[in-house]
C-alpha positions in Angstrom: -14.7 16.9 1.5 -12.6 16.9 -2.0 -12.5 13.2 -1.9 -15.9 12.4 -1.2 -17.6 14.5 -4.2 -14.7 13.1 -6.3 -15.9 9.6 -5.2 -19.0 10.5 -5.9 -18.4 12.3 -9.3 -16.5 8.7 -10.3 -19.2 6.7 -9.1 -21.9 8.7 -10.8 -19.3 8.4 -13.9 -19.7 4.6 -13.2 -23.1 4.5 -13.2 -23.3 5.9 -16.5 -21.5 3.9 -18.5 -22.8 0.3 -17.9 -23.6 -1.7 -20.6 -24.7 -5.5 -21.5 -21.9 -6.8 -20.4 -22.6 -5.9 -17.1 -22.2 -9.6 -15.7 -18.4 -9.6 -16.9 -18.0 -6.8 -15.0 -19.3 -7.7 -11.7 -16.9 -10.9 -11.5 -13.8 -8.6 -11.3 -12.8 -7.3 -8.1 -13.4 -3.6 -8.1 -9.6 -2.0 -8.8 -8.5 1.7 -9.6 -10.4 3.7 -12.4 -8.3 2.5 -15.3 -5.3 0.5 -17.0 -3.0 2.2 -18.0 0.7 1.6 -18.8 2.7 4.7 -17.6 5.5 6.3 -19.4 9.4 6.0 -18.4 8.9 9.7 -16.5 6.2 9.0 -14.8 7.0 5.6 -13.3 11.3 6.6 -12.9 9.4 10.1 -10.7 7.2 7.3 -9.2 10.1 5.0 -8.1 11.6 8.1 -6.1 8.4 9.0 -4.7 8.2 5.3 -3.4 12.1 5.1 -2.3 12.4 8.3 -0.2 9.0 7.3 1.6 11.1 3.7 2.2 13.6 5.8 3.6 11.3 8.0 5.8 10.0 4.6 7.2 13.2 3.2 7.9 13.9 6.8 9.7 11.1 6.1 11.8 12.5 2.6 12.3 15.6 4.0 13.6 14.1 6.4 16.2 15.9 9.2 14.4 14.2 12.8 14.7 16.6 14.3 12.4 16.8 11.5 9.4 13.0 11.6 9.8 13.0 15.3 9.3 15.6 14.9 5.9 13.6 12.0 4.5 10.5 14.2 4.9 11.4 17.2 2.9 13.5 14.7 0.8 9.8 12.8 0.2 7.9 16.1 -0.5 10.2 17.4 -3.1 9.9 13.9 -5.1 6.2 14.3 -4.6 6.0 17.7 -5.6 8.4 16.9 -9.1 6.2 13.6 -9.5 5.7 13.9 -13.6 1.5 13.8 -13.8 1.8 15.1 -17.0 3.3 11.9 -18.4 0.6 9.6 -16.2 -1.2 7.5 -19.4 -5.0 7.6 -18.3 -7.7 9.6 -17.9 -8.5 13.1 -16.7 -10.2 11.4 -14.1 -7.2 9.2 -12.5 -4.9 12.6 -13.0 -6.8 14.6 -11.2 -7.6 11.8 -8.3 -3.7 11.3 -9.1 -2.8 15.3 -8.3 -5.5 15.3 -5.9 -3.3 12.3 -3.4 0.2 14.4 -4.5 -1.0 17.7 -3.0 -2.7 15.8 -0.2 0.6 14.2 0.7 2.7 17.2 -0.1 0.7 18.7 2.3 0.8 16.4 5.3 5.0 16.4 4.9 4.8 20.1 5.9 2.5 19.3 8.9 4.8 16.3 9.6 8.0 18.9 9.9 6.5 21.2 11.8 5.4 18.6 14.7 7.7 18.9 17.7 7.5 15.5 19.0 8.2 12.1 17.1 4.8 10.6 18.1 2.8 13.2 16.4 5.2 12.5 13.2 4.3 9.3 13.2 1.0 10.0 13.3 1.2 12.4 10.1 3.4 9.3 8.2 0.9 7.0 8.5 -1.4 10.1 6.8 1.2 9.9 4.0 1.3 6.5 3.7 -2.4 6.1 3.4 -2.8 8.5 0.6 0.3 7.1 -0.7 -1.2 3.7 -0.7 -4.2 5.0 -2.9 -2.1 6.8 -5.2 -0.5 3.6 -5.8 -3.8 1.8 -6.3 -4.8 4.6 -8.5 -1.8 5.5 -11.1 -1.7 1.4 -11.3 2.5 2.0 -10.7 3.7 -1.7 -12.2 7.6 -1.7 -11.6 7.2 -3.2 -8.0 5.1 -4.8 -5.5 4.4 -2.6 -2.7 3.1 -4.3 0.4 0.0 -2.6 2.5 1.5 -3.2 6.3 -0.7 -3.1 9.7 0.3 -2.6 13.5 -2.9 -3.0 15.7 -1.0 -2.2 18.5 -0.2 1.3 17.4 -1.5 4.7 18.7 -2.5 2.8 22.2 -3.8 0.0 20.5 -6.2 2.2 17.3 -3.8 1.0 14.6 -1.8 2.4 11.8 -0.5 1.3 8.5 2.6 1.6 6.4 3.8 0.6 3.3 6.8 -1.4 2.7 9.5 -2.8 -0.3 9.3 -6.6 1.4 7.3 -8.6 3.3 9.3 -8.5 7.2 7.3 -6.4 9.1 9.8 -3.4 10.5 7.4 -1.7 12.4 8.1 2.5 12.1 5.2 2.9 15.3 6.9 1.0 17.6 10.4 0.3 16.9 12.0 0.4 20.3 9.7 -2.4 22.0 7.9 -4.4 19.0 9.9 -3.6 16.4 7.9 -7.0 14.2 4.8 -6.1 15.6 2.3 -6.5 12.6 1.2 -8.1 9.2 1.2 -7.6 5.5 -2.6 -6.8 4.4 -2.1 -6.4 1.3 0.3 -6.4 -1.5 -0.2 -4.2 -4.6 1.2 -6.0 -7.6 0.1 -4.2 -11.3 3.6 -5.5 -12.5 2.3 -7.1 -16.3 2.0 -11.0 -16.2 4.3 -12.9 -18.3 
Protein backbone atom coordinates (compact mmCIF):
# COMPACT_ATOMS: atom_id res chain seq x y z
CA UNK A 1 0.00 0.00 0.00
CA UNK A 2 3.28 2.30 0.64
CA UNK A 3 4.19 1.87 -2.90
CA UNK A 4 1.16 2.55 -4.51
CA UNK A 5 0.39 6.18 -2.82
CA UNK A 6 4.18 6.80 -3.33
CA UNK A 7 3.53 5.99 -7.10
CA UNK A 8 0.88 7.98 -6.98
CA UNK A 9 2.42 10.96 -4.98
CA UNK A 10 5.32 10.83 -7.90
CA UNK A 11 2.98 10.73 -10.62
CA UNK A 12 0.88 13.52 -9.27
CA UNK A 13 4.44 15.23 -8.80
CA UNK A 14 4.82 14.53 -12.55
CA UNK A 15 1.82 15.94 -13.51
CA UNK A 16 2.66 19.10 -12.06
CA UNK A 17 5.65 20.04 -13.47
CA UNK A 18 5.11 19.77 -17.32
CA UNK A 19 5.99 22.42 -19.32
CA UNK A 20 6.36 23.39 -23.29
CA UNK A 21 8.68 21.12 -23.89
CA UNK A 22 6.44 18.46 -23.27
CA UNK A 23 7.19 16.79 -26.87
CA UNK A 24 10.98 16.34 -25.79
CA UNK A 25 9.87 14.64 -23.06
CA UNK A 26 7.58 12.10 -24.46
CA UNK A 27 10.36 10.73 -26.96
CA UNK A 28 12.46 9.41 -23.93
CA UNK A 29 11.63 6.14 -22.57
CA UNK A 30 10.13 6.66 -19.13
CA UNK A 31 13.44 5.89 -16.55
CA UNK A 32 13.83 6.38 -12.70
CA UNK A 33 12.78 9.84 -11.11
CA UNK A 34 16.17 11.52 -11.64
CA UNK A 35 19.96 11.72 -12.76
CA UNK A 36 21.94 11.76 -10.51
CA UNK A 37 25.73 10.94 -10.07
CA UNK A 38 26.13 9.23 -6.61
CA UNK A 39 29.01 9.86 -4.23
CA UNK A 40 31.98 7.29 -3.60
CA UNK A 41 29.89 6.11 -0.29
CA UNK A 42 27.02 5.51 -1.70
CA UNK A 43 27.93 3.67 -4.86
CA UNK A 44 31.25 1.59 -2.74
CA UNK A 45 27.83 0.57 0.01
CA UNK A 46 25.98 -0.07 -3.29
CA UNK A 47 28.65 -2.42 -4.84
CA UNK A 48 28.34 -4.67 -1.49
CA UNK A 49 24.72 -4.51 -1.54
CA UNK A 50 24.91 -5.89 -5.20
CA UNK A 51 27.91 -8.47 -4.40
CA UNK A 52 26.52 -10.33 -1.35
CA UNK A 53 23.06 -10.56 -3.30
CA UNK A 54 25.54 -12.26 -6.20
CA UNK A 55 26.62 -14.40 -3.57
CA UNK A 56 23.07 -15.33 -2.14
CA UNK A 57 22.25 -16.31 -5.87
CA UNK A 58 25.09 -18.40 -6.38
CA UNK A 59 24.02 -20.02 -2.84
CA UNK A 60 20.86 -20.78 -4.29
CA UNK A 61 22.73 -22.11 -7.37
CA UNK A 62 24.58 -24.46 -5.25
CA UNK A 63 21.58 -25.98 -3.40
CA UNK A 64 23.23 -24.97 -0.19
CA UNK A 65 20.73 -24.26 2.85
CA UNK A 66 23.44 -23.09 5.03
CA UNK A 67 25.54 -20.56 2.44
CA UNK A 68 21.99 -19.41 1.56
CA UNK A 69 21.34 -18.66 5.21
CA UNK A 70 25.15 -16.71 5.59
CA UNK A 71 24.68 -14.81 2.38
CA UNK A 72 21.31 -13.70 3.68
CA UNK A 73 22.14 -12.03 6.89
CA UNK A 74 25.49 -11.21 5.03
CA UNK A 75 22.98 -9.31 2.33
CA UNK A 76 20.79 -7.64 5.07
CA UNK A 77 23.53 -6.05 7.01
CA UNK A 78 24.93 -4.42 3.64
CA UNK A 79 21.40 -3.32 3.06
CA UNK A 80 20.79 -2.05 6.32
CA UNK A 81 24.59 0.02 6.28
CA UNK A 82 23.66 1.11 2.60
CA UNK A 83 24.86 5.06 2.91
CA UNK A 84 21.28 6.93 1.73
CA UNK A 85 22.54 9.88 3.22
CA UNK A 86 25.30 10.27 0.51
CA UNK A 87 22.56 9.21 -2.45
CA UNK A 88 22.80 12.73 -4.84
CA UNK A 89 19.00 13.30 -5.78
CA UNK A 90 15.97 14.14 -4.49
CA UNK A 91 13.90 13.69 -1.38
CA UNK A 92 11.74 11.89 -3.56
CA UNK A 93 14.31 9.05 -5.03
CA UNK A 94 15.64 8.84 -1.10
CA UNK A 95 12.74 8.09 0.27
CA UNK A 96 11.56 5.57 -2.73
CA UNK A 97 15.39 4.71 -2.16
CA UNK A 98 14.83 3.81 1.81
CA UNK A 99 11.49 2.77 1.13
CA UNK A 100 13.11 -0.62 -1.32
CA UNK A 101 16.11 -0.88 1.59
CA UNK A 102 13.61 -1.52 4.38
CA UNK A 103 11.43 -3.53 2.01
CA UNK A 104 14.33 -5.82 1.26
CA UNK A 105 15.73 -5.76 4.72
CA UNK A 106 12.64 -7.03 5.63
CA UNK A 107 12.03 -9.91 3.32
CA UNK A 108 15.91 -11.26 4.41
CA UNK A 109 14.38 -11.87 7.83
CA UNK A 110 11.32 -13.62 6.44
CA UNK A 111 13.79 -15.50 4.10
CA UNK A 112 15.81 -16.91 7.40
CA UNK A 113 13.15 -17.79 9.11
CA UNK A 114 11.64 -20.15 6.19
CA UNK A 115 12.32 -23.80 6.98
CA UNK A 116 12.45 -25.20 3.58
CA UNK A 117 14.67 -23.94 0.52
CA UNK A 118 11.60 -23.63 -1.76
CA UNK A 119 9.99 -21.05 0.32
CA UNK A 120 13.53 -19.21 0.35
CA UNK A 121 13.60 -19.06 -3.01
CA UNK A 122 10.51 -17.69 -3.10
CA UNK A 123 11.39 -14.77 -0.66
CA UNK A 124 14.88 -14.18 -3.06
CA UNK A 125 13.08 -13.53 -5.86
CA UNK A 126 11.09 -10.78 -3.44
CA UNK A 127 14.52 -9.38 -2.84
CA UNK A 128 15.61 -9.42 -6.08
CA UNK A 129 12.59 -7.58 -7.37
CA UNK A 130 12.80 -4.74 -5.11
CA UNK A 131 16.44 -4.88 -5.59
CA UNK A 132 16.00 -4.53 -9.24
CA UNK A 133 13.90 -1.22 -8.65
CA UNK A 134 16.29 0.16 -6.32
CA UNK A 135 18.69 -0.17 -8.97
CA UNK A 136 16.51 1.42 -11.55
CA UNK A 137 15.83 4.04 -8.93
CA UNK A 138 19.32 5.30 -7.25
CA UNK A 139 20.53 5.09 -11.11
CA UNK A 140 23.80 2.85 -9.58
CA UNK A 141 26.35 3.50 -12.77
CA UNK A 142 29.53 1.33 -11.81
CA UNK A 143 28.03 -1.86 -13.51
CA UNK A 144 25.54 -3.40 -15.65
CA UNK A 145 23.24 -5.50 -13.86
CA UNK A 146 21.20 -7.92 -15.97
CA UNK A 147 17.17 -8.38 -15.13
CA UNK A 148 17.06 -12.54 -15.47
CA UNK A 149 13.73 -14.65 -16.14
CA UNK A 150 12.85 -18.50 -15.50
CA UNK A 151 9.26 -19.20 -16.79
CA UNK A 152 9.60 -22.49 -15.63
CA UNK A 153 9.91 -21.60 -12.03
CA UNK A 154 7.35 -22.01 -9.12
CA UNK A 155 5.53 -24.84 -11.34
CA UNK A 156 5.76 -22.99 -14.29
CA UNK A 157 4.39 -18.93 -12.64
CA UNK A 158 7.92 -17.53 -13.13
CA UNK A 159 10.52 -15.70 -11.18
CA UNK A 160 13.31 -13.37 -11.77
CA UNK A 161 16.82 -12.68 -10.55
CA UNK A 162 19.40 -10.43 -11.16
CA UNK A 163 22.79 -11.29 -12.26
CA UNK A 164 26.78 -9.80 -12.83
CA UNK A 165 26.79 -11.49 -16.60
CA UNK A 166 24.69 -12.59 -19.14
CA UNK A 167 24.90 -16.95 -18.69
CA UNK A 168 21.77 -17.70 -17.28
CA UNK A 169 22.64 -19.73 -13.73
CA UNK A 170 19.36 -20.35 -12.79
CA UNK A 171 19.00 -20.11 -8.55
CA UNK A 172 15.08 -21.76 -8.99
CA UNK A 173 16.08 -24.70 -10.49
CA UNK A 174 19.58 -25.60 -10.25
CA UNK A 175 19.57 -29.30 -9.92
CA UNK A 176 17.55 -30.09 -13.23
CA UNK A 177 17.67 -26.78 -15.49
CA UNK A 178 20.31 -25.17 -14.19
CA UNK A 179 20.34 -22.59 -17.82
CA UNK A 180 16.79 -22.50 -17.79
CA UNK A 181 15.99 -18.79 -18.73
CA UNK A 182 16.82 -15.40 -20.42
CA UNK A 183 18.30 -11.98 -19.81
CA UNK A 184 15.17 -9.31 -19.98
CA UNK A 185 16.82 -6.66 -19.31
CA UNK A 186 20.06 -5.13 -18.55
CA UNK A 187 20.41 -2.01 -16.43
CA UNK A 188 23.35 0.04 -17.69
CA UNK A 189 23.49 4.00 -16.16
CA UNK A 190 27.35 3.55 -16.43
CA UNK A 191 28.24 7.35 -18.20
CA UNK A 192 28.84 7.11 -22.02
CA UNK A 193 32.17 8.01 -23.15
Amino acid sequence: MKKLLLYCAVAVLAACGSSDEKAKVEEKPQGPLAKSANSAAFNESFGAVLADYYALKESFVADSDTAVDRNAKSLMLATDNLKLNELKGDTNIIATAKTYTEGISAELKGLLGEKDMEGKRKSFQMVGDQLYDLIRTVQYDRAVVYHQFCPMAFNDQGANWLSSYQDIRNPYIPKKMLTCGETKDSIDFRPKQ
